[in-house]
KOLPAZA-962839 format. One line per 4 residues: number of its first residue (from 1); their letters; for each residue x, y, z of C-alpha. Coordinates in nm, 3 decimals. Each point is the difference from the previous one (the first is absolute). Layout:
NUM) a) X,Y,Z ~ ...;
// end
This chain:
1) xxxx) 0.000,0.000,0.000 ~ 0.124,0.346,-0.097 ~ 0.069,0.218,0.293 ~ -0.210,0.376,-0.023;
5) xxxx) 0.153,0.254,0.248 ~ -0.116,0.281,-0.229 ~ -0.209,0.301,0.158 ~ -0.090,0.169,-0.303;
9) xxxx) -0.324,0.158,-0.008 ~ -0.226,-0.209,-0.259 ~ -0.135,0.140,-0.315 ~ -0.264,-0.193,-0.138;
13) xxxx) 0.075,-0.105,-0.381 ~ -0.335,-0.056,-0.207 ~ -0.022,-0.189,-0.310 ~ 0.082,0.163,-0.342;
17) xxxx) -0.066,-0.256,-0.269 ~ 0.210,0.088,-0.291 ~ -0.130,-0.187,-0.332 ~ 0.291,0.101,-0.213;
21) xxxx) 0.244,-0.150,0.316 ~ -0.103,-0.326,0.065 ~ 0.087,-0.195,-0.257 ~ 0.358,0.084,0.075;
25) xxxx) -0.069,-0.014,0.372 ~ -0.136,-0.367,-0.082 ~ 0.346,-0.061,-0.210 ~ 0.185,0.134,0.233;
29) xxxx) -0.155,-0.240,0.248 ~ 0.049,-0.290,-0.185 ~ 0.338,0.055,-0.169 ~ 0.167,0.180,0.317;
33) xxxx) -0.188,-0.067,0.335 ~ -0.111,-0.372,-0.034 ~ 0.384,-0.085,-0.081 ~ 0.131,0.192,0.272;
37) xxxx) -0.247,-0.269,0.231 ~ 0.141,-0.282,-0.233 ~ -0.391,-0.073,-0.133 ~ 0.122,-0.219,-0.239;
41) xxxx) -0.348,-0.159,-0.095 ~ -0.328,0.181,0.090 ~ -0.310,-0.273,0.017 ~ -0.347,0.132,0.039;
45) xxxx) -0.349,-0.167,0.079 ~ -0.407,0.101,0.068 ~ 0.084,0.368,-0.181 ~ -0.233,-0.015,-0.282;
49) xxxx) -0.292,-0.003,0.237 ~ 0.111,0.297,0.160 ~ 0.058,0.161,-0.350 ~ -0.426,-0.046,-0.005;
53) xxxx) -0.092,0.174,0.278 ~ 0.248,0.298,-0.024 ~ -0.159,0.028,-0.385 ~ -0.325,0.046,0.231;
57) xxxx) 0.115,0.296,0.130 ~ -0.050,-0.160,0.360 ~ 0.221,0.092,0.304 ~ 0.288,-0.266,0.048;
61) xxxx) 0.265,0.007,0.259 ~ 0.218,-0.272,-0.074 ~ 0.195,-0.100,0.326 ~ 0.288,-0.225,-0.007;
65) xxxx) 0.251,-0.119,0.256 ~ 0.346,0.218,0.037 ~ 0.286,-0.228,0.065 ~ 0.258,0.135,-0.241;
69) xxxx) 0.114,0.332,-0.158 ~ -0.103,-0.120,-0.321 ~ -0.337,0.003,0.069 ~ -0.132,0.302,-0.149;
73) xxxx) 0.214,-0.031,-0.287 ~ -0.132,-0.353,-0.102 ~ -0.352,0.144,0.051 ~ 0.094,0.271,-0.217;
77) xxxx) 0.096,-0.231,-0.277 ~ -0.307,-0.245,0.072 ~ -0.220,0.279,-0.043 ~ 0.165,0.125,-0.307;
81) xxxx) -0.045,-0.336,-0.185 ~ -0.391,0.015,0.094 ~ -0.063,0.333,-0.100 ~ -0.056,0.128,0.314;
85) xxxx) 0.029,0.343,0.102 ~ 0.083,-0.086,0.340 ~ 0.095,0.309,0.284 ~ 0.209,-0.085,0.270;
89) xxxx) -0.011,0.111,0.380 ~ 0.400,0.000,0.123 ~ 0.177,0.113,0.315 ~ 0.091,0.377,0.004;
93) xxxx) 0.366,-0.150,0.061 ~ 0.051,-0.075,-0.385 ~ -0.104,0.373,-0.157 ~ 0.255,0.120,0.233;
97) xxxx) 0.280,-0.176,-0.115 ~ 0.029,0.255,-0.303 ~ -0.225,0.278,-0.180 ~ 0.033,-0.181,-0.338;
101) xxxx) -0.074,-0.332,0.172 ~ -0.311,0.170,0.119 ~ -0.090,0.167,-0.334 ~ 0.046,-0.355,-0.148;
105) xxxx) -0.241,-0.196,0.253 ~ -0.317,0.277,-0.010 ~ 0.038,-0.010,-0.373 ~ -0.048,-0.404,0.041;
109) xxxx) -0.308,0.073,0.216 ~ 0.164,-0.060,0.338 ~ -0.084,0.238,0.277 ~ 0.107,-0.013,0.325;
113) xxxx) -0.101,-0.050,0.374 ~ 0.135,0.085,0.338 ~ -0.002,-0.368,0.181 ~ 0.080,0.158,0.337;
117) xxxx) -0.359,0.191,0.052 ~ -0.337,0.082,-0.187 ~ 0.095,0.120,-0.336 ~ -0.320,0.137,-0.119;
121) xxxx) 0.086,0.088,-0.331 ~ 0.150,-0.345,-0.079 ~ -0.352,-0.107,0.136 ~ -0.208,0.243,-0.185;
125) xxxx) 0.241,-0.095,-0.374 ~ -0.035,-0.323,0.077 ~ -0.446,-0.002,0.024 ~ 0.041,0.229,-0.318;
129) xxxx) 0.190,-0.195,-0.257 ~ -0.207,-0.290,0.124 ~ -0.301,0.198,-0.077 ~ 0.110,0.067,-0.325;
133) xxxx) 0.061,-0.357,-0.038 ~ 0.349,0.008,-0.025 ~ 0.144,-0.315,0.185 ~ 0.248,0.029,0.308;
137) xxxx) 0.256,-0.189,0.110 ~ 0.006,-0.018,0.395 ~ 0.237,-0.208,0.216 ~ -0.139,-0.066,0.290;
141) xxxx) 0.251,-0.134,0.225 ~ 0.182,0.334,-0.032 ~ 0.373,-0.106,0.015 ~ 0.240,-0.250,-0.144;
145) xxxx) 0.071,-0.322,0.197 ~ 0.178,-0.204,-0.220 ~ -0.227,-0.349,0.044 ~ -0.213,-0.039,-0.231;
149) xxxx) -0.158,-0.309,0.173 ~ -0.118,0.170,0.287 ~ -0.249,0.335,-0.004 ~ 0.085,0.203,0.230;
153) xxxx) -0.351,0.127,0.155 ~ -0.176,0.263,-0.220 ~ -0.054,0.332,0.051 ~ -0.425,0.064,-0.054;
157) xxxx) 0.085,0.350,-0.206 ~ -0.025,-0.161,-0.308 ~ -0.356,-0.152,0.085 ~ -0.100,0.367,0.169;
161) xxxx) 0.089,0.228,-0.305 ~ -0.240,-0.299,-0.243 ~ -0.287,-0.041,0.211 ~ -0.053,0.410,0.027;
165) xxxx) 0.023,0.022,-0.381 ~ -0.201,-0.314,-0.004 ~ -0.268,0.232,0.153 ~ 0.040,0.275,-0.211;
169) xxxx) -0.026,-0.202,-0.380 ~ -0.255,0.081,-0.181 ~ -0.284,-0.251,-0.132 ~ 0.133,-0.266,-0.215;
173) xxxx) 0.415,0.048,0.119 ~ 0.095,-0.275,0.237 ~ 0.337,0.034,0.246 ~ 0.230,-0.336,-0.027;
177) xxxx) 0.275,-0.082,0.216 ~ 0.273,-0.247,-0.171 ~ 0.255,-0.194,0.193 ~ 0.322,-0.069,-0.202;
181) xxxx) 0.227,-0.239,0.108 ~ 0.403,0.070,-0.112 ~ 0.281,-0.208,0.045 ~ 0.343,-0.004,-0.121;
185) xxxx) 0.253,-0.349,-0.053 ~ 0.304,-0.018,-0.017 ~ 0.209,-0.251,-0.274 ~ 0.235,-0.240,0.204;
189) xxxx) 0.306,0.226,-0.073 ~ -0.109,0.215,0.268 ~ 0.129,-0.227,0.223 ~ 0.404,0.030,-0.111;
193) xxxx) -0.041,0.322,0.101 ~ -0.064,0.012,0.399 ~ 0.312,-0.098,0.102 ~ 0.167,0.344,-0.134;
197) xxxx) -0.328,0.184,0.112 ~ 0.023,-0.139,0.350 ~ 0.345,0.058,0.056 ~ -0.029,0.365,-0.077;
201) xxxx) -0.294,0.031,0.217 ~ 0.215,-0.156,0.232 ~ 0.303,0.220,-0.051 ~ -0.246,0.308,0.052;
205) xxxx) -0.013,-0.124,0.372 ~ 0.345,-0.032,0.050 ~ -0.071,-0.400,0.018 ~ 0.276,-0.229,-0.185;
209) xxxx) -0.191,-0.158,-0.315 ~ -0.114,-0.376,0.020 ~ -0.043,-0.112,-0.355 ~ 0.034,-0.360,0.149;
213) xxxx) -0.268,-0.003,0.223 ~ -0.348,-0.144,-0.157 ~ -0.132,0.323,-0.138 ~ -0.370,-0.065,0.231;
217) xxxx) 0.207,0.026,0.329 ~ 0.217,0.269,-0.158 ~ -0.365,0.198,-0.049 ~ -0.101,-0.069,0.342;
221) xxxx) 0.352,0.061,0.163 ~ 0.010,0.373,-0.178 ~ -0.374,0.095,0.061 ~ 0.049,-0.080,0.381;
225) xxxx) 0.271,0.159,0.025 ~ -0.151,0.349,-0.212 ~ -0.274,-0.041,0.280 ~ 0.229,-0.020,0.268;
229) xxxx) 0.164,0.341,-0.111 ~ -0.298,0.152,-0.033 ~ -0.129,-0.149,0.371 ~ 0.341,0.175,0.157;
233) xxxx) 0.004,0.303,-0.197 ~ -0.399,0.070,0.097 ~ -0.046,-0.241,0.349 ~ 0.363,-0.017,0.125;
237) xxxx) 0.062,-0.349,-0.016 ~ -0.103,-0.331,-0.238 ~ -0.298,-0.136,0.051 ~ -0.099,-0.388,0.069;
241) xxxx) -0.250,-0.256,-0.109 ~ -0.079,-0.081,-0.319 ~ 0.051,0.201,-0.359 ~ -0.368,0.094,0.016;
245) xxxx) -0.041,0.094,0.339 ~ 0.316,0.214,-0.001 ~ -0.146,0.165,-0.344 ~ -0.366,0.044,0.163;
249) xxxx) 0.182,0.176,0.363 ~ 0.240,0.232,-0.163 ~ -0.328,0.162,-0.218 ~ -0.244,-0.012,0.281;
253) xxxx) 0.269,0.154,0.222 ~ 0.076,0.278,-0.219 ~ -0.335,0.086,-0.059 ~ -0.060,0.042,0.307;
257) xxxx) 0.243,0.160,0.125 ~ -0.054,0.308,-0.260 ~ -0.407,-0.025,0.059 ~ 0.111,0.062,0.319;
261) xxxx) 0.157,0.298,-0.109 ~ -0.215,0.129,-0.271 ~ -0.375,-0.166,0.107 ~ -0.174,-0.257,-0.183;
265) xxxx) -0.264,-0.033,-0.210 ~ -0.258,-0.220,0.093 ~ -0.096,-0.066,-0.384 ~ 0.373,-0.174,-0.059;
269) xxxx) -0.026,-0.323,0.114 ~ 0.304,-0.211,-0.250 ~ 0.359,0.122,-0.020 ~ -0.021,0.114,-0.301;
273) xxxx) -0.318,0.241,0.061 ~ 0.185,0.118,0.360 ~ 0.310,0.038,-0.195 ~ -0.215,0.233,-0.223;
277) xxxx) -0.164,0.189,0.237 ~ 0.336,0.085,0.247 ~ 0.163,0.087,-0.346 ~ -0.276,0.264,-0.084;
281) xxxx) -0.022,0.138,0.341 ~ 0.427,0.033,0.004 ~ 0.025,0.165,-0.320 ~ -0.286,0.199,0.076;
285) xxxx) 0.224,0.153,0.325 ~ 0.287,0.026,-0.239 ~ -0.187,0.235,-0.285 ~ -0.165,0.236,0.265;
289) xxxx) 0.031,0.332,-0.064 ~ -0.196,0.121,0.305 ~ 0.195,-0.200,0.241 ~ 0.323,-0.048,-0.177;
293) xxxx) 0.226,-0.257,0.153 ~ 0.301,0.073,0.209 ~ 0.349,-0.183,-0.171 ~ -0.014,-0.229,0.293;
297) xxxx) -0.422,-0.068,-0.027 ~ 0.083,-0.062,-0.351 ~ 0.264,-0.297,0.031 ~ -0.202,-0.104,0.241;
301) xxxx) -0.305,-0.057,-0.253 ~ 0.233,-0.132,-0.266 ~ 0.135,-0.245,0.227 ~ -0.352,-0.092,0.054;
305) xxxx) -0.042,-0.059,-0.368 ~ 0.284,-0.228,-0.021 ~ -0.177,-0.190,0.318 ~ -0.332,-0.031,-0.222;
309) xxxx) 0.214,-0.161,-0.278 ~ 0.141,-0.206,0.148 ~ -0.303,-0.147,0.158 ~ -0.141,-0.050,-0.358;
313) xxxx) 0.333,-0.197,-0.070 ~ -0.065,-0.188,0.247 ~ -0.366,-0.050,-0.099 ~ 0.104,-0.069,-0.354;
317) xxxx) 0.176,-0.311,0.047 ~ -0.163,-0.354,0.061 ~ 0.202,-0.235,0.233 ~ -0.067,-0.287,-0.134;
321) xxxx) -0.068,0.088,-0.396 ~ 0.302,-0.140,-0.100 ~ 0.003,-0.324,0.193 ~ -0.352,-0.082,-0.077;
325) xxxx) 0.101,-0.040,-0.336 ~ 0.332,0.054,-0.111 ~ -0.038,0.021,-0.390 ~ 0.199,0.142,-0.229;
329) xxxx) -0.190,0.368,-0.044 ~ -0.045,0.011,0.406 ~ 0.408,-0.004,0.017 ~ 0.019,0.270,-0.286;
333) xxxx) -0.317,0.196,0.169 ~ 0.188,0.004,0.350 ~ 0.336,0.103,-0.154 ~ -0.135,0.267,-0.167;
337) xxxx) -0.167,0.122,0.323 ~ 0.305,-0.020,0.176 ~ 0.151,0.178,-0.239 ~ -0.229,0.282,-0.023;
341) xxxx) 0.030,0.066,0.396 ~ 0.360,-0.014,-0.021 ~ 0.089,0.179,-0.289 ~ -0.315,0.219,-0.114;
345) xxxx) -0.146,-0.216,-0.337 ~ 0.009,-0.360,-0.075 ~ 0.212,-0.168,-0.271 ~ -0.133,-0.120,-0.309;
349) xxxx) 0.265,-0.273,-0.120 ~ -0.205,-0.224,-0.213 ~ -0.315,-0.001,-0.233 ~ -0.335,-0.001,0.177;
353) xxxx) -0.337,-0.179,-0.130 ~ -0.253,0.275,0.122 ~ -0.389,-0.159,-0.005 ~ -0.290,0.237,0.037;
357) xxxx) -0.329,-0.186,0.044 ~ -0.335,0.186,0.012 ~ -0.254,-0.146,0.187 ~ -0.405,-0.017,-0.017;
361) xxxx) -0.088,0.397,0.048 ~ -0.224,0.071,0.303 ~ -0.276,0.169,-0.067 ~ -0.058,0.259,0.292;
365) xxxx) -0.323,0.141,-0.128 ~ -0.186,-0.316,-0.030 ~ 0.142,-0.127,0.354 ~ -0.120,0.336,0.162;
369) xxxx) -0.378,-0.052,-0.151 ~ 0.022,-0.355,0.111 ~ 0.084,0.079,0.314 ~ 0.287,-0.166,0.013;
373) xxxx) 0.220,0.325,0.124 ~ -0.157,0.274,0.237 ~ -0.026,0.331,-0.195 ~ 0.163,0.107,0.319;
377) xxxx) 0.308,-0.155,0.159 ~ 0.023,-0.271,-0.307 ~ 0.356,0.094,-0.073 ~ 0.155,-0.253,0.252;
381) xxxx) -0.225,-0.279,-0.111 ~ 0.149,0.056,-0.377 ~ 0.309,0.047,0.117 ~ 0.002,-0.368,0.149;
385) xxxx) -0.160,-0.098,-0.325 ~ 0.270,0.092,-0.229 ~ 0.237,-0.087,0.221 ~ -0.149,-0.376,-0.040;
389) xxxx) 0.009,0.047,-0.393 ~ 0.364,0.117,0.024 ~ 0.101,-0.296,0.218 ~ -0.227,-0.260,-0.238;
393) xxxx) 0.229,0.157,-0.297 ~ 0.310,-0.014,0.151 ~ -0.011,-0.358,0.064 ~ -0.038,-0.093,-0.313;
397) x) 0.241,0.209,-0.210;
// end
């Protein structure tokens, strides 16, 4: 996971579909951006359905799980073989990583959204393209994990922003919610390339490389011992038990510990949604011009930030994922990861097999005049839904 220190005041970026842009935007994608991933082969499935009911003019949010950086840019492609004039919802994060970058993604139809608090106008962009009946793409699990396996629990926004436009349609428009599953494989010459990986990950803390050790107990042996830097530099000392349970204390510990500081909000209830709400209130101290902090308030709050992330480390990594099943793509999945907390991004050795299945839409307006969802408070009920779909998908791509 990418570490965000930043306390720059956000500026919401709308879309600004460009006709003339995007077929280079799409060539660019393909010809630049899936190669950097290694995407060597793109497979696609259930898309001509979809195709159908975005002819209609109905609102479609498709939603698919978030377990690699590639993501978007598959969906990109996917939706450029289909036809489909699909608008993207992305973390503020990536429009301020340059101003041509930025130009380039609102030209695509991207806008973006604050994660960290109520971002009304991503909210109110996101009803009115879908309105319009111009599909989005949502992810609803909000970060990237690296295990595509396992959802991580999903955040109900995505379900929210359809069933208020599902309200709103007019006669005849329906709102659909589609779960698409995405995984990537890797070829078997993945695997000649751990050894070097591991031994600079290694190397990075000040450990002597193993390359003779079996490369699962070579995993194991670096990821405890990332976790047990990360125990002394936040709790003083390494912790004890088990993987998991050392993983699970270190979050709920630092969580606490800067709720305890900052308050709480009784509406955050996983790690992820507590990390989001201590990050919102923190950077909203940072940016306040009324009450602007003193140097020392100010590292303070930072150092609070870095607590946060740290706790969504933690929460990001499954204890037993790799053991369960140690396959070929859970080894590259968990290097990568490692990687990516060590030294900023993941490597990319080796071609990638990237599958994007779309599953059988949902159709929100019919469920909410059968009764099946509450016109009121229905949002967590769908979210549990899709998160079924996504699970029933997963398993069998």
């Amino acid at each position: 996971m990418r570490r965000l220190r930043n306390d720059l005041p956000y500026t919401f970026r709308p879309p600004l579909w460009r006709s003339w842009f995007r077929p280079l935007g799409l060539w660019a994608n393909r010809r630049i951006l899936l190669k950097k991933y290694r995407i060597g082969q793109l497979e696609n499935e259930g898309f001509d359905e979809l195709g159908k009911l975005v002819s209609q003019g109905d609102a479609v949010i498709l939603a698919p799980n978030h377990a690699d950086h590639a993501d978007p840019h598959v969906m990109l492609e996917v939706g450029g073989r289909h036809h489909l004039p699909l608008h993207f919802m992305a973390a503020r994060e990536v429009f301020e990583i340059s101003k041509r970058g930025a130009w380039a993604l609102q030209s695509m139809g991207i806008f973006s959204v604050d994660r960290d608090g109520p971002d009304l106008s991503a909210i109110k962009t996101a009803m009115g393209l879908l309105q319009q009946g111009k599909p989005l793409v949502m992810y609803p699990e909000g970060e990237i994990y690296h295990h595509h396996e396992r959802l991580d629990p999903l955040h109900e926004g995505v379900a929210s922003i359809l069933l208020k436009v599902a309200a709103k349609l007019p006669e005849g428009k329906r709102a659909w919610l589609v779960p698409i599953g995405m995984r990537f494989r890797h070829g078997p010459e993945v695997e000649a390339t751990f050894n070097e990986r591991l031994s600079r990950l290694e190397d990075r803390i000040g450990w002597t490389p193993r390359p003779a050790m079996p490369v699962d107990d070579r995993i194991l042996r670096l990821g405890s011992g990332v976790l047990a830097l990360k125990e002394t530099e936040f709790l003083g000392k390494a912790g004890t038990g088990s993987l998991q349970e050392r993983l699970d204390y270190l979050c709920s510990t630092l969580l606490a510990e800067v709720e305890g500081r900052r308050g709480s909000d009784p509406r955050a209830v996983t790690p992820p949604e507590r990390v989001r709400a201590q990050r919102y209130r923190i950077r909203k101290c940072l940016l306040d011009e009324k009450n602007v902090p003193t140097e020392k308030q100010r590292i303070e709050l930072l150092d609070d930030l870095d607590r946060v992330f740290a706790a969504l480390q933690a929460h990001s990594y499954i204890g037993d994922y790799l053991l369960e099943n140690p396959t070929l793509d859970r080894h590259a999945e968990t290097v990568m990861k490692l990687e990516e907390d060590l030294f900023g991004f993941p490597e990319y050795p080796t071609s990638r097999v990237a599958r994007v299945v779309a599953g059988e839409a949902l159709n929100v307006s019919q469920m909410l005049a059968d009764g099946e969802l509450p016109a009121k408070g229905g949002a967590g009920i769908l979210t549990t839904t899709l998160e079924e779909k996504l699970n029933q998908i997963l398993s069998k791509i």
